[in-house]
N, C-alpha and C positions, 0 to 999 in steps of 0.2 A: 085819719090816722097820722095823719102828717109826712116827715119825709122817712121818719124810720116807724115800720109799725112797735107799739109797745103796750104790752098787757096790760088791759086796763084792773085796777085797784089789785095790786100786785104785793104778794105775801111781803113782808119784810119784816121775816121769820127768823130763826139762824141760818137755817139751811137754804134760804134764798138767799139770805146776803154770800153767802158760801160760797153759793154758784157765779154769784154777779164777779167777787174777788177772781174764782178759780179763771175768768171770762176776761177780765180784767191783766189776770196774770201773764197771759197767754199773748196777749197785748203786747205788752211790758217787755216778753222775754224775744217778742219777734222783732220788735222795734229797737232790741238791746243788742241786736245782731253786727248795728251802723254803730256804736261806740257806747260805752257805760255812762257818760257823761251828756244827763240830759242841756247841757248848756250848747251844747256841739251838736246835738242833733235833735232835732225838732219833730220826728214822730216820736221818738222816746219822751220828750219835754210835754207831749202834749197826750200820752198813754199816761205819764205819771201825774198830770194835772187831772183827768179823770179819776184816776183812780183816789186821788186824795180829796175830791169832792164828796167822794161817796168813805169817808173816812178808813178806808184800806189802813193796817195794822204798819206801820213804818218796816215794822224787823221782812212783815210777806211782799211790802213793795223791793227792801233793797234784796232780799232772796232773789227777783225773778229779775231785777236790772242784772244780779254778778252770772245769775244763772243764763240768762241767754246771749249774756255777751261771753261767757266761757270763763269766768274768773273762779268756780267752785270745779273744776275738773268736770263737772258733769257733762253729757253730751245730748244737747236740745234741740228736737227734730224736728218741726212742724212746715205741714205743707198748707198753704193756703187755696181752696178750691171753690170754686162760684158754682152752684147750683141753681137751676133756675125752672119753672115750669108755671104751671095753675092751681089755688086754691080753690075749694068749691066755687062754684058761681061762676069760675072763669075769671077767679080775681089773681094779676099775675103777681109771681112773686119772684125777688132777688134773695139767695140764702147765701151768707157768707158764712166758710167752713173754716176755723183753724183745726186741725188737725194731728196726729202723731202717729195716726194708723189710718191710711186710706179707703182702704180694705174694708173696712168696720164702718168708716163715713159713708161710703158708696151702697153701703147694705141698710145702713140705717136711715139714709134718705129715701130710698125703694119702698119700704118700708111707709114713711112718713109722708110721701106722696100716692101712696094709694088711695088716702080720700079724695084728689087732687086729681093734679095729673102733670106727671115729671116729664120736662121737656129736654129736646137738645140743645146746644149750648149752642148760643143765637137766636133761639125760637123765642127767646122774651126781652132778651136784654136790648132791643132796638126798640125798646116800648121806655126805658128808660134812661135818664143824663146820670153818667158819671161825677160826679161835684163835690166839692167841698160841704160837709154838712157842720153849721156854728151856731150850736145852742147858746142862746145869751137873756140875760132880766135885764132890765133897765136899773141900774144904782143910782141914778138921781131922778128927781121930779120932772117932769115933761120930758124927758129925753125923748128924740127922735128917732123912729127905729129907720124912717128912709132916708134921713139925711146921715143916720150913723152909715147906713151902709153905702152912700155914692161917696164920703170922707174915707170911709177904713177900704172901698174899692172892692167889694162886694158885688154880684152881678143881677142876685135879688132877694128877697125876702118872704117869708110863711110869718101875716101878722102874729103877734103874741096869743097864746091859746089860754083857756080860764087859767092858766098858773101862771101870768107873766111871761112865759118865754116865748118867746123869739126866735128862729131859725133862719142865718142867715148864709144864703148859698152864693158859692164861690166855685171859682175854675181850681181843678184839682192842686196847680202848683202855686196857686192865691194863699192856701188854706191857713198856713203858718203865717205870713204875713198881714190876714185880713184879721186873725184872732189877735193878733199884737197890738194891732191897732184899734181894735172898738174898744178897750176902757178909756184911751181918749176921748170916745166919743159919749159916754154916759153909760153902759152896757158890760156888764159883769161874765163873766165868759165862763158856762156851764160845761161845754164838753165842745171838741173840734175833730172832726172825723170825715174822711171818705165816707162817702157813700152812694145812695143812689136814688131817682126822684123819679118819677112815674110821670110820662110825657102826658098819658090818657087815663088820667085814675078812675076808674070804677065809681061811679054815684051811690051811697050808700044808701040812698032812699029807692033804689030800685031795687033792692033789695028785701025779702020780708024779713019781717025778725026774729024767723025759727033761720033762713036765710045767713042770715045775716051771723047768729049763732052760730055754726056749722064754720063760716068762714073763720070767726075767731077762736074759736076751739082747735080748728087747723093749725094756727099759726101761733097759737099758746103752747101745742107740743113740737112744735119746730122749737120755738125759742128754749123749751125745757131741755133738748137736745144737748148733753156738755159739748158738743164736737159746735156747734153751728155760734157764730159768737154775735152778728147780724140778720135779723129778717126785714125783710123790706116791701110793701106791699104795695100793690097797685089801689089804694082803695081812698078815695077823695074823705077829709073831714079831720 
């Protein structure tokens, strides 16, 4: 699953791209909190380089930069909460909430981990590293993905998977500086994010694959959740 889990062969319908923007927005406007001016600040620089990979409409990126830095009068509430527990099997997982109603998040994870099993906070996350997570392709021919990363000062890497990329991990206050520095090194820079990496991943072949179902089904209606904007999975592959 890698270092973020992510649905495999994933609608790219309207109403999924919909959701990825609405996921994206939320980003955009928490990040927009430290200044409007992604040149100045580098989570914003780096919500708005996401979101324009994934071709986000300009007029819905500069909406959510004015709106969560306060430039529209609007008033933009979001609390950020980590939830954490087991998906079937005992596969653990890390859910990242943004939110604007608590109340509603805390109901619909209860909810969403009853195939599971919703834990308390610490009961998983000592199973996981905090890090820099820096999806990247190689732009030139032979690039090196271990010499980009001991150059750009990365602490390790997830070889490239069947699509080319790359996943290279960094100390949480690396993360901006280690993404600025790999296109010098041959490597194209897909997305740069916090997140979180599974010290003891789960073997996916101990798993059967009625098993193994059940676990990805779990964490396909996590992800479908508008409130949850990362899931994170304990599951090796």
């Amino acid at each position: 699953m890698g270092a973020q889990w992510k649905a495999k062969h994933k609608d790219i319908a309207s109403n999924a791209k919909g959701k990825l923007f609405g996921k994206l927005a939320k980003d955009i406007m928490l990040a927009a909190r430290g200044g409007a001016d992604p040149k100045d600040n580098a989570k914003l620089r780096m919500a708005v380089e996401a979101a324009r990979k994934v071709s986000m409409p300009k007029d819905t990126l500069d909406r959510a930069i004015k709106k969560g830095a306060g430039l529209t009068g609007e008033t933009v509430h979001f609390e950020q909460v980590i939830y954490e527990g087991f998906a079937p099997h005992r596969v653990p997982v890390m859910v990242e909430v943004l939110t604007d109603n608590t109340n509603r998040a805390a109901s619909d994870m209860r909810v969403l981990f009853r195939k599971g099993q919703q834990g308390t906070p610490g009961s998983v996350s000592w199973d996981f590293d905090h890090v820099g997570l820096i999806e990247a392709e190689a732009a030139t021919p032979g690039a090196d993905a271990d010499m980009a990363a001991i150059e750009a000062g990365a602490q390790d890497l997830l070889p490239a998977d069947e699509d080319g990329v790359t996943v290279f991990l960094t100390d949480p206050t690396d993360l901006d500086l280690v993404s600025r520095a790999l296109p010098a090194q041959g490597f194209t820079v897909l997305s740069a994010k916090l997140g979180y990496r599974p010290k003891n991943p789960v073997d996916p072949t101990s798993l059967s694959a009625e098993q193994l179902e059940e676990v990805e089904s779990f964490l396909a209606a996590m992800d479908d959740n508008d409130d949850v904007q990362h899931v994170y999975a304990g599951l090796a592959g």
